[in-house]
C-alpha positions, 0 to 999 in steps of 0.5 A, a space after each residue: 711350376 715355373 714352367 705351368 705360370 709361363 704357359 698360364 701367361 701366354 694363354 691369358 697374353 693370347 686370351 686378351 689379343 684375341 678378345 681385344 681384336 674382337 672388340 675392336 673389329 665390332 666397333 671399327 664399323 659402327 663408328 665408320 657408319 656413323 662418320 661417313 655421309 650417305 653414299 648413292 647407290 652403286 649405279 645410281 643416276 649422275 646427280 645435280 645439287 639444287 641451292 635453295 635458301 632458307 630464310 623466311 622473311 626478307 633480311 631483319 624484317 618480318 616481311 615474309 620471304 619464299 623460294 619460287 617452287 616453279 624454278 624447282 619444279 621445272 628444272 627439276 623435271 627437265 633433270 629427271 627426264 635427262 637421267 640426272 638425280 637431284 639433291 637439294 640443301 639449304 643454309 639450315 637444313 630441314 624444310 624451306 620456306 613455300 608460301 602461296 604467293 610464290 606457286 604458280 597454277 602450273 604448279 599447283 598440283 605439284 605440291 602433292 608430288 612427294 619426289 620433289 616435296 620430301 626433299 624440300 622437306 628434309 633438305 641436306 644442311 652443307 655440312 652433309 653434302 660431299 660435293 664430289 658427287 655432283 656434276 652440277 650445282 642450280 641455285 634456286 629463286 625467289 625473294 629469299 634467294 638474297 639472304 642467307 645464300 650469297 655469303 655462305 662459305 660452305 655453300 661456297 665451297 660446294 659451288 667451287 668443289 664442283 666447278 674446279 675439282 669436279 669440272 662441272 656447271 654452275 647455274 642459277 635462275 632468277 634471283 638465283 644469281 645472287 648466290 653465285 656473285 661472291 664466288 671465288 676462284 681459287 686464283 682470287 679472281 671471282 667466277 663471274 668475271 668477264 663472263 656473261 651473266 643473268 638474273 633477275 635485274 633490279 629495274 624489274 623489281 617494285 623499288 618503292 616496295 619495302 621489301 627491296 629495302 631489305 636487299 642486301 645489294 642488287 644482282 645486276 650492279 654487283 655483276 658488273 662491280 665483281 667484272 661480269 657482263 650482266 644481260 637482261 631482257 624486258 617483259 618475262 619472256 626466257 632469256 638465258 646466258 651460257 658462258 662456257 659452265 656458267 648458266 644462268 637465267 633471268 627469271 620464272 619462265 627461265 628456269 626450264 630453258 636454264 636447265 636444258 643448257 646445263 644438260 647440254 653442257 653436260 650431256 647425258 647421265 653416265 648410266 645413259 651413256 651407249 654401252 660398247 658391244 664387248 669385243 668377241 
């Protein structure tokens, strides 16, 4: 009997390890599927991350504020044409503002062009990007480009992860250059300084508009003030600065040519790279 009542233990011992080990291989998946971000396919093109605001008017106003489609659409063309993938996010996620004024008629008949208007639509909140994965990051202009962007710490984060931990290029266009004046370096020195820099530069904006009341500070003063060297041209002709992996740009016309120089700092996609004949 003794010997029937230890068999009769050591099967239900192994009956519940073995039901017990079942359960939780189910379950380890499920819950790592759950947990981990999105992961680009094996293989897939090198990617570039756009930061896009997503305020909608301008700072405590109800004065309408967008993004400037045309610096996605022509950095992003030049991108795509490279090899580079491109992701976008924003401070909340989700669909970022695009109003009529801020579309050009170059880019009208974009706005039917799903590849760039579903990510726009379904913009990543900071909390899903992994920042490992990208090799450059462009922030994008407009007038909502000041609110939102420039004080956010996980974009901040994303910005820095890809500048030091990734040795990657930070750029920006336009009013773009707004996010990038606070950034910091992990040695407390902030990116801009001593560097050349660009952006849409306060004379060129209507000062007696109540919109420019709202900015929260101006681009090419606080440039200067963080011991960057900020450039600007007159008129709208491209006018660009490369300094070393910093790219910015000035304005509208600036964002192709600002593109083109992030290219050319990084040169082409790993999957575009010459493949070595293997040795015979």
């Amino acid at each position: 009997m003794h010997t029937f009542r230890t068999l009769a233990a050591c099967l239900l011992l192994l009956l519940s390890v073995w039901l017990g080990g079942a359960c939780s291989t189910d379950a380890a998946p499920a819950a790592a599927a759950t947990a981990a971000p999105a992961q680009p396919a094996a293989g897939s093109p090198d990617r570039i991350l756009f930061i896009i605001a997503s305020s909608t008017v301008h700072g405590t106003s109800t004065m309408p504020a967008s993004i400037s489609f045309g610096e996605v659409v022509h950095a992003w063309d030049v991108f795509n044409a490279a090899g580079y993938a491109v992701d976008m996010v924003s401070p909340d996620g989700g669909a970022v503002p695009i109003l009529d004024d801020y579309v050009g008629p170059d880019v009208a008949a974009r706005l039917h062009d799903a590849r760039i208007m579903d990510p726009l639509r379904t913009t990543f909140t900071p909390a899903q990007v992994d920042a490992a994965r990208y090799r450059a990051v462009y922030y994008v202009g407009g007038s909502n480009a000041m609110y939102g962007v420039p004080e956010h710490p996980a974009l901040q984060r994303i910005a820095l992860q890809v500048y030091e931990g990734n040795g990657g290029v930070v750029s920006a266009v336009c009013h773009g250059t707004a996010g990038i004046v606070n950034l910091r370096l992990a040695s407390g020195d902030y990116l801009i300084a001593g560097k050349r820099v660009s952006g849409f530069p306060e004379e060129h904006e209507q000062q007696g508009a109540a919109y420019f009341k709202q900015f929260p500070f101006l681009i090419g003063t606080t440039v200067r003030a963080r011991g960057g060297v900020f450039h600007a041209v007159d008129g709208e002709a491209p006018h660009i600065q490369v300094d070393g992996r910093l790219v910015t740009g000035q304005n509208y016309a600036s964002a192709a040519p600002v593109a083109h120089a992030v290219v050319a700092a990084l040169g082409p996609p790993a999957h575009r790279l010459p493949q070595r004949a293997a040795p015979n």
